[in-house]
C-alpha positions in Angstrom: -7.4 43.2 13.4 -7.3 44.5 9.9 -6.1 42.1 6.6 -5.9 44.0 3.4 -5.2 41.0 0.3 -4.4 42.2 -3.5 -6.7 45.1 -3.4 -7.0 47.5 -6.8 -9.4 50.8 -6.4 -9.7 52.8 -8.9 -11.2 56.7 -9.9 -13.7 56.4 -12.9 -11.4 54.8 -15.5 -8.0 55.3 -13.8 -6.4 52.4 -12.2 -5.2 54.2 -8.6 -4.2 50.7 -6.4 -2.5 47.7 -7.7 -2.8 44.4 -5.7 -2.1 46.3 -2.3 -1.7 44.3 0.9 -1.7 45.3 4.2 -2.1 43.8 7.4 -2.2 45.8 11.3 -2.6 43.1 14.4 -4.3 44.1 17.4 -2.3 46.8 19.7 -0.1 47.3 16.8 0.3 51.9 15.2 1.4 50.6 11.2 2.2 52.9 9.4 1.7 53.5 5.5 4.1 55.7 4.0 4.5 57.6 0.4 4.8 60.6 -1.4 1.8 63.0 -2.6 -0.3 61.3 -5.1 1.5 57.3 -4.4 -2.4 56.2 -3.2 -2.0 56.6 0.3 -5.3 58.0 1.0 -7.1 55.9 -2.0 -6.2 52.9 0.7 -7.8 54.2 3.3 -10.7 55.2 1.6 -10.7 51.5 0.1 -10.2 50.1 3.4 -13.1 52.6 5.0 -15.7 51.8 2.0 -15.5 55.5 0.2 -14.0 54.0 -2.9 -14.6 50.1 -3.0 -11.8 48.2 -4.3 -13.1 46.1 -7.7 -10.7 43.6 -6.6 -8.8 41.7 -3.5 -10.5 41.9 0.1 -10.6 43.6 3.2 -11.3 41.7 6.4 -11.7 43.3 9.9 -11.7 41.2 12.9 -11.6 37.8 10.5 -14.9 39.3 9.0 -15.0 39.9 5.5 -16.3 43.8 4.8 -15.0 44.1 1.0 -16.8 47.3 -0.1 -19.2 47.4 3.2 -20.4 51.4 3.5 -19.0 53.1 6.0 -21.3 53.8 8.4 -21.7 49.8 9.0 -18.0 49.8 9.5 -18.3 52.2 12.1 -21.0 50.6 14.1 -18.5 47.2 13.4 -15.5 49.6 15.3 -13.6 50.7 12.9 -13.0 55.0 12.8 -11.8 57.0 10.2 -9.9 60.6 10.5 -9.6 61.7 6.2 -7.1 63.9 5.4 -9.4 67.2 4.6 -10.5 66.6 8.4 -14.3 67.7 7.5 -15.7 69.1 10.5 -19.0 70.6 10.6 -18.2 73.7 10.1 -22.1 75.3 11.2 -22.0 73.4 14.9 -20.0 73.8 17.7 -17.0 71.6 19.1 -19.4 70.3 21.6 -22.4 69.4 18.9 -19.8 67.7 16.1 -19.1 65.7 19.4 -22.4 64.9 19.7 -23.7 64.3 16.9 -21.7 60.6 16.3 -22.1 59.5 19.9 -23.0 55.8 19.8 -25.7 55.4 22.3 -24.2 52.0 23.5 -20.8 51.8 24.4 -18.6 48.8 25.8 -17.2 48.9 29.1 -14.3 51.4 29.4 -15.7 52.8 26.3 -14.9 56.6 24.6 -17.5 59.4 26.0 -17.3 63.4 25.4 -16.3 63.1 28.9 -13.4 60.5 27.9 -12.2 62.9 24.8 -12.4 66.4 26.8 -10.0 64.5 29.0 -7.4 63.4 26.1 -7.7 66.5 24.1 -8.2 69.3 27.0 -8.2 72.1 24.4 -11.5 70.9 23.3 -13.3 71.6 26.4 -12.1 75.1 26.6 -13.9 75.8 23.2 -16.2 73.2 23.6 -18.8 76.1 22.2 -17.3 77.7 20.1 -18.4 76.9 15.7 -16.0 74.2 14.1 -15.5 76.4 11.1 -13.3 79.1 13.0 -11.3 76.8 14.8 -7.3 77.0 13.5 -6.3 73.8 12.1 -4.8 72.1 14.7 -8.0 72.7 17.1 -9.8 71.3 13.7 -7.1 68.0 13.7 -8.0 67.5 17.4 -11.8 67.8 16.8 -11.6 65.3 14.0 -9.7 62.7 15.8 -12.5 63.1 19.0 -15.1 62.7 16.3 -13.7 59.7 15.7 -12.8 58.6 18.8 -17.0 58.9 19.2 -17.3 56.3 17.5 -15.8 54.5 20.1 -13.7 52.4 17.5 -11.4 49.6 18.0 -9.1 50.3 14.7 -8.5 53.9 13.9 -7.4 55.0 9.9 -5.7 58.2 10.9 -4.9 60.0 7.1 -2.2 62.4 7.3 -3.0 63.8 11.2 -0.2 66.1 10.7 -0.4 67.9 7.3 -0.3 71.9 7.6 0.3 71.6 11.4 2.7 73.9 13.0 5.7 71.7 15.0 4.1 72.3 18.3 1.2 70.9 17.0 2.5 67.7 15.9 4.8 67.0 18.6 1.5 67.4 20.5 -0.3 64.9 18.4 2.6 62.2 18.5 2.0 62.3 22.1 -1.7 61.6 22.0 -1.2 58.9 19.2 0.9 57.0 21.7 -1.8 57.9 24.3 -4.6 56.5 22.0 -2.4 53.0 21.3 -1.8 52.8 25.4 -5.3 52.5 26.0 -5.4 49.9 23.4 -6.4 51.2 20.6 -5.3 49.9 17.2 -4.3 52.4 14.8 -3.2 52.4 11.3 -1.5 55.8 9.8 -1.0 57.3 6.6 1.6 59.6 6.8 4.2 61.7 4.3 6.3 63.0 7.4 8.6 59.7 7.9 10.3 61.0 11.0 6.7 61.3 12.7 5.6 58.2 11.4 8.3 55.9 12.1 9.0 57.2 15.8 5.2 56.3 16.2 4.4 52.8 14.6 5.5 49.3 15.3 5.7 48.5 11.6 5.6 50.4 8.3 4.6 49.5 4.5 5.7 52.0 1.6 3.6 53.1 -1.2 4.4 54.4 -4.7 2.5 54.9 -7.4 -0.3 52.2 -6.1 1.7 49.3 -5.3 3.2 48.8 -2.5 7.1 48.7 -2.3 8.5 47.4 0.8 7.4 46.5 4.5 9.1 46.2 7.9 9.8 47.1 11.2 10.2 50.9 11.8 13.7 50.4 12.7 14.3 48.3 9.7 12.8 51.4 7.4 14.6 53.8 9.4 18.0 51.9 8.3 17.3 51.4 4.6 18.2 54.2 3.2 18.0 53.4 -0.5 14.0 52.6 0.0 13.6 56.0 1.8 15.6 57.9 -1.0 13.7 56.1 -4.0 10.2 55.9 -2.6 10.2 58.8 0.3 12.1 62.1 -0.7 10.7 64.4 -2.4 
């Protein structure tokens, strides 16, 4: 579904990603896991087209999309939920919906209809202005948004940053939800215990390079990799 090869991003004159590699097969929740600042979220942005690697590629579905923007990426089926979740703060629940709604969707596809039924919550405030929602009404919004989209590989940046426990234990079960019906999803995450009790595989990141990959119960037994790349 997604290959990442050698990728390195980088901010103006500083050199963020170094030959970063990545790959998430269909069906698969990966998970890519690091401290604040290791270039977690530069890699997502790389992968989604916000910051354009100058080096290495990104294929989606065996098609090259190195640098594509990312509204083509979108239309190609792949969503994005960014870390500062960016809601529209002016419209409603029910018009931030609306207003990424691709026209044509595939059989079985994601409607409003569809995401008022995962994320019930929504519904109830379906009119009332994204910008006084709390956060994790704002989380659930964002992920809908993108589920609009009606994507095929979701890049889910920290989902559960800020959120009170109820609200993540919430979230893990929709995440498991999303990758029942199919849906392939890649996740950045600094919460390890979330992240590994979600995905299939994980790769860690520190300071723009990644540092080891495996199973989730392979990072869950190495403890020297969590205590030099993970704690805080």
């Amino acid at each position: 579904m997604l290959e990442v090869e050698g990728i390195d991003t980088y901010y103006g004159l500083s050199h963020i990603l170094f030959g970063v590699s990545i790959t998430v097969e269909k069906g698969e929740i990966v998970c890519l896991l690091g401290r604040n600042g290791a270039g977690k979220s530069t890699t997502m942005k790389s992968i989604i087209g916000l910051t354009p690697p100058s080096k290495g590629t990104v294929r989606f579905k065996g098609e090259l999309v190195t640098g594509k923007k990312p509204y083509i990426l979108a239309r190609k089926g792949m969503g994005f939920v960014p870390d500062d979740r960016r809601v529209f703060a002016d419209l409603t629940v029910e018009e931030n919906l609306e207003i990424v709604e691709r026209k044509f969707h595939k059989e079985a596809g994601w409607n409003k209809e569809r995401v008022y039924d995962f994320f019930p919550a929504l519904k109830d405030i379906a009119s009332r202005k994204a910008g006084f929602l709390s956060g994790g009404e704002q989380q659930m919004l964002t992920i809908a948004r993108a589920l609009m989209t009606d994507p095929d590989l979701l890049l889910l940046d920290e989902p559960t940053e800020g959120l009170a426990p109820l609200i993540v234990k919430m979230l893990e079960e929709q995440i498991l939800r999303l990758k029942a019906s199919g849906l392939t999803v890649l996740l950045a995450e600094q919460n390890q215990k979330v992240a590994l009790k979600l995905s299939d595989r994980g790769y860690v990141i520190d300071n723009g390079a990644i540092r080891f990959h495996g199973t989730s119960r392979e990072l869950r037994e190495n403890e020297e990799i969590r205590k030099k790349y993970l704690l805080v």
